[in-house]
C-alpha positions in Angstrom: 0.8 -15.3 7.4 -2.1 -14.9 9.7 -3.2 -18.1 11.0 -5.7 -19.7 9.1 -9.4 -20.0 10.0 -10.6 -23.6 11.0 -13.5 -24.7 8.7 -17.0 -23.7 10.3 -15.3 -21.2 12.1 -15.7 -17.6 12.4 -12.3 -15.6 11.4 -11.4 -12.9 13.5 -10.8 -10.1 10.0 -13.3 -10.5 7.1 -11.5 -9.1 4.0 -14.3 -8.1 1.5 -12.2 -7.6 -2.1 -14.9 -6.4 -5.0 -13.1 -7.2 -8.5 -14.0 -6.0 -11.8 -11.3 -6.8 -14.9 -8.5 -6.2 -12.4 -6.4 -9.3 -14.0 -3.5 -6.9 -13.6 -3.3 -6.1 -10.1 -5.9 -8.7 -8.0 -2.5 -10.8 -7.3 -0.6 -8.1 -5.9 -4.2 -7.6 -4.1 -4.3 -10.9 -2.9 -0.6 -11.2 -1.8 -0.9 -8.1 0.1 -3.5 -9.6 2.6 -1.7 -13.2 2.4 1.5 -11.8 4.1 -0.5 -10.1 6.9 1.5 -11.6 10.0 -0.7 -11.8 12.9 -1.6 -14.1 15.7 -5.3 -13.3 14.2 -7.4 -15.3 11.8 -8.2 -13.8 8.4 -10.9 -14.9 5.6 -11.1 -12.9 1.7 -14.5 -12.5 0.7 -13.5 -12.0 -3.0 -16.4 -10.9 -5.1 -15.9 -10.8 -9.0 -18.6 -8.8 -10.8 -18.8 -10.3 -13.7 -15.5 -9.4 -15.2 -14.7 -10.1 -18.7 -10.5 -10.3 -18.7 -8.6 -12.8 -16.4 -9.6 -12.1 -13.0 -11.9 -15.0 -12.7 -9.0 -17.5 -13.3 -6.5 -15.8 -10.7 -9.4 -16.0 -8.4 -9.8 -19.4 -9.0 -6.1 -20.4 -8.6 -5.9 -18.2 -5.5 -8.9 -20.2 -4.1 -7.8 -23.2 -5.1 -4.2 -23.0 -3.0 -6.2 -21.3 0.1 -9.4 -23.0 0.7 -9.7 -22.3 3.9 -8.7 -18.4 3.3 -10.0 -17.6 0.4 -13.6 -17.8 -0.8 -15.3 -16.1 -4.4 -18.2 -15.2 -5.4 -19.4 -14.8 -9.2 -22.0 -12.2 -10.3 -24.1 -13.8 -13.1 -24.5 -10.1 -14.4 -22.2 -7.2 -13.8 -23.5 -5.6 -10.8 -22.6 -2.0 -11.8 -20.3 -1.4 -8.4 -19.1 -2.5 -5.2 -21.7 -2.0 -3.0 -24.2 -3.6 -5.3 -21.7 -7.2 -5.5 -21.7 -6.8 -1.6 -25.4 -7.0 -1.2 -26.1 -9.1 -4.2 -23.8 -12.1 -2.8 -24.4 -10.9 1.0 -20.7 -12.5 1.9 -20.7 -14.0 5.3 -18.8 -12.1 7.4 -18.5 -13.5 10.6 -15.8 -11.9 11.9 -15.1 -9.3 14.9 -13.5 -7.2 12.5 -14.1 -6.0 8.7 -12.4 -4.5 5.9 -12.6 -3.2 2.6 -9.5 -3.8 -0.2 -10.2 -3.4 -3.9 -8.5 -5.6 -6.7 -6.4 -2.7 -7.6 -5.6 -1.7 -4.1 -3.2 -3.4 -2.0 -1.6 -2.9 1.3 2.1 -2.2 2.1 3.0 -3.7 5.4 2.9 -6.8 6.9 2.1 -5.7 10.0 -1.1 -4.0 9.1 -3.7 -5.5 10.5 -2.1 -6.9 13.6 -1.3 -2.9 14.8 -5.2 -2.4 13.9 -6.6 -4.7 15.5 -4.0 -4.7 18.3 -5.6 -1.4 19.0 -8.7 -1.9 18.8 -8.9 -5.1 21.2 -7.3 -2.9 23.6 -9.5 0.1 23.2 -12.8 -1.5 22.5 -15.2 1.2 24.1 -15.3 4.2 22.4 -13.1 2.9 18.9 -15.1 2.0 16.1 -12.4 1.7 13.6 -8.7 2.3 12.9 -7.0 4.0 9.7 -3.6 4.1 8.6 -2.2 7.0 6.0 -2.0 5.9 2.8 0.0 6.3 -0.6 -1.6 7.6 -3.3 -0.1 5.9 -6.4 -2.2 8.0 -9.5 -0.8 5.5 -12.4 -2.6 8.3 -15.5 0.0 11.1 -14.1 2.9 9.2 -12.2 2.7 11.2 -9.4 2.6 10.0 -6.2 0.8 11.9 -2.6 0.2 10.7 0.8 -3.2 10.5 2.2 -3.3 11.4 5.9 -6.0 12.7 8.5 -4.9 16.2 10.4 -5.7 14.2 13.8 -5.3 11.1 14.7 -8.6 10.6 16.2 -12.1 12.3 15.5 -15.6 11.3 15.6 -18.5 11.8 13.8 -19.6 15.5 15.0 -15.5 16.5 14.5 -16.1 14.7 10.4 -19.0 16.8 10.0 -17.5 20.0 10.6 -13.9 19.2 8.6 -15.2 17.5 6.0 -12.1 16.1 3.7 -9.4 17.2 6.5 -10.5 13.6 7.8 -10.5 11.8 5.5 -9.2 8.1 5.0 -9.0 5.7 2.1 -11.0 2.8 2.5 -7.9 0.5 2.2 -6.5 1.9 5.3 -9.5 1.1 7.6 -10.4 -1.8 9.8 -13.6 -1.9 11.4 -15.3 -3.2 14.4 -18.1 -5.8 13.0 -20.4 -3.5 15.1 -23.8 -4.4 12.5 -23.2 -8.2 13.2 -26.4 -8.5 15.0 -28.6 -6.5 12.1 -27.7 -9.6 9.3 -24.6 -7.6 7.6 -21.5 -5.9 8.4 -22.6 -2.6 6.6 -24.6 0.0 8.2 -28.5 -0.4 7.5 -28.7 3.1 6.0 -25.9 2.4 4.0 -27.5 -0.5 1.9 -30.4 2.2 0.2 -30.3 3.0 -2.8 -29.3 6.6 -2.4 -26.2 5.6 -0.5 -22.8 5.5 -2.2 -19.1 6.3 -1.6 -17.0 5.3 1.3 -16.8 8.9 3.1 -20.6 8.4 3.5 -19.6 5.2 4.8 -17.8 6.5 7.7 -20.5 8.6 8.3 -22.6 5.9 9.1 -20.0 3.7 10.9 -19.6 6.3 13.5 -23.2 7.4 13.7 -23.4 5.3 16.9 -20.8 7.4 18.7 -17.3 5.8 18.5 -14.3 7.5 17.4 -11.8 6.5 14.5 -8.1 6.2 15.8 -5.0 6.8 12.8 -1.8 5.5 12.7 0.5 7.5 11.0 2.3 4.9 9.0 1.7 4.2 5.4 0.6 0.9 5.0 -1.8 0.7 2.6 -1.9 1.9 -1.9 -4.8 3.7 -3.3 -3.8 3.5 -7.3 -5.8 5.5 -9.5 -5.6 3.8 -12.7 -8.7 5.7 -14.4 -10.9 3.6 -14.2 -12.5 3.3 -11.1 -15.4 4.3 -10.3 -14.3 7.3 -8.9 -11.2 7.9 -10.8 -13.2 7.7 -14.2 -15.2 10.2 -13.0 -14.5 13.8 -15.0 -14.1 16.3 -12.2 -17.3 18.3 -13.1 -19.0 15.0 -12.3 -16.7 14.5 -9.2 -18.0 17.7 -7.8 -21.7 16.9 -8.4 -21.3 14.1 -6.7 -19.9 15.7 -3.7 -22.5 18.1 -3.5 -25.4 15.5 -3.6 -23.1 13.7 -1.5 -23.1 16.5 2.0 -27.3 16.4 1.6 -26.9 12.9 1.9 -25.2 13.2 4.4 -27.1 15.0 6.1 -30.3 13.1 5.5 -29.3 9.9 7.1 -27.6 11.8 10.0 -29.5 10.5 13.7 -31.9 13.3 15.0 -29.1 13.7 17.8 -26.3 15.0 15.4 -28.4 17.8 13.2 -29.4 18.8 16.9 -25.6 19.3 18.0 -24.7 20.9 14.1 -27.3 23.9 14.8 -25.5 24.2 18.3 -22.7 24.9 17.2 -23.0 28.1 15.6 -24.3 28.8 19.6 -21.7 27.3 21.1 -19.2 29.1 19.3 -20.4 32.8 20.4 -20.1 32.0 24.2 -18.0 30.0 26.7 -20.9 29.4 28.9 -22.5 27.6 26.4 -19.5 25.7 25.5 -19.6 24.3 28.9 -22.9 22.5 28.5 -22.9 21.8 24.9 -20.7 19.0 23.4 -18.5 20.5 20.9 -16.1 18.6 18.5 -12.8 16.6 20.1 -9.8 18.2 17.9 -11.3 22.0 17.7 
């Protein structure tokens, strides 16, 4: 187990876990980020949105054994998703590093977070955050995939133009608490109302410039039970939602980036220009 942070205290990982009815897998949840072994301190921001089965019990009995580790907050209302709980209850997190892990999510290895933030302490310049591949466990069709990037390390302009060839559960990220100063861990553009999903997210985490690092381990479960958010989502809706998701996207992007975008359509008719125009890392 990580070591435990001292009262008053700011951890080094904040672990932000939004439940709704997930009485059948917030334990497994829970225990996942317990048996993180680490010489790193770790807190679980645990927000329950107002669910109506068992969760708010577990929550309490998981509370109740780790007082130090473990602290919940209780929507008076359902808040509708994730997000919404976040800024609703505006968690304190405090620490140098931030994640994301669902009630029905959970991660594999006990090692984890220590290789993530091992890397990141050692690289803390240009890296932002730090993935891990993850196993896709779809519990409607019992099939199981593995969710992993086709580079290890990319940046925002490389996400722009691969699109989904980069992309990384939210259960397998760590980030670098890089909005600390701003009030929140979460990106300012990220808190509007139009925002949503977490591949807009890493949009907006890398916005500043720093580059996402992957190691190709599995060590974290993305189940799809249904119904998520996302899983409960027919796939004529889950296409919609894509589409409004890329002008998003692009709305929010810095001035800098739909500069270097209409570049590269230059850039890629002549070497000259490719020497004084930045291009993506992994083309």
């Amino acid at each position: 187990m990580s070591n435990d942070p001292k009262p008053g205290e700011a951890e080094d990982i904040s672990i932000v876990m939004a439940v709704y009815n997930h009485e059948a897998t917030v334990a497994e949840a829970l225990e996942s980020a317990l048996m993180q072994e680490m010489p790193y301190s770790s807190r679980i921001y645990c927000l329950d949105d107002a669910s109506t089965d068992n969760s708010a019990a577990i929550l309490a009995d998981y509370s109740a054994r780790y007082p130090d580790k473990i602290r919940v907050f209780t929507s008076p209302v359902n808040q509708g998703y994730g997000k919404k709980s976040i800024l609703y209850h505006r968690p304190p997190v405090n620490g140098r590093y931030w994640c994301l892990l669902a009630g029905d999510d959970y991660w594999t290895s006990q090692h984890k977070l220590a290789r993530q933030v091992a890397f990141l302490d050692k690289n803390p310049g240009d890296f932002v955050g730090c993935s891990c591949n993850t196993l896709l466990k779809d519990e409607v069709t019992g099939q199981q995939s593995v969710i992993s990037p086709d580079h290890d390390t990319w940046n925002l302009l490389d996400l722009l133009l691969a699109r989904h060839s980069l992309y990384v559960h939210t259960s397998s990220l760590v980030w670098r608490n890089i909005y600390h100063d701003r009030g929140s861990f979460l990106p300012p553009e990220f808190k509007k109302d139009y925002a949503l999903g977490d591949f807009l997210l890493m949009h907006m985490m890398l916005s500043k410039g720093g580059k996402i690092k992957n190691l190709p381990s599995v060590m974290s479960c993305y189940r799809v039970t249904g119904r998520g958010i996302w899983s409960s989502k027919s796939a004529q809706e889950q296409a919609t939602y894509r589409s409004r998701n890329r002008k998003v996207i692009y709305k929010s992007l810095p001035l800098k980036y739909k500069v270097l975008l209409f570049l590269q359509k230059i850039r890629r008719r002549s070497g000259f220009v490719k020497r004084i125009i930045p291009g993506p890392m992994v083309e």
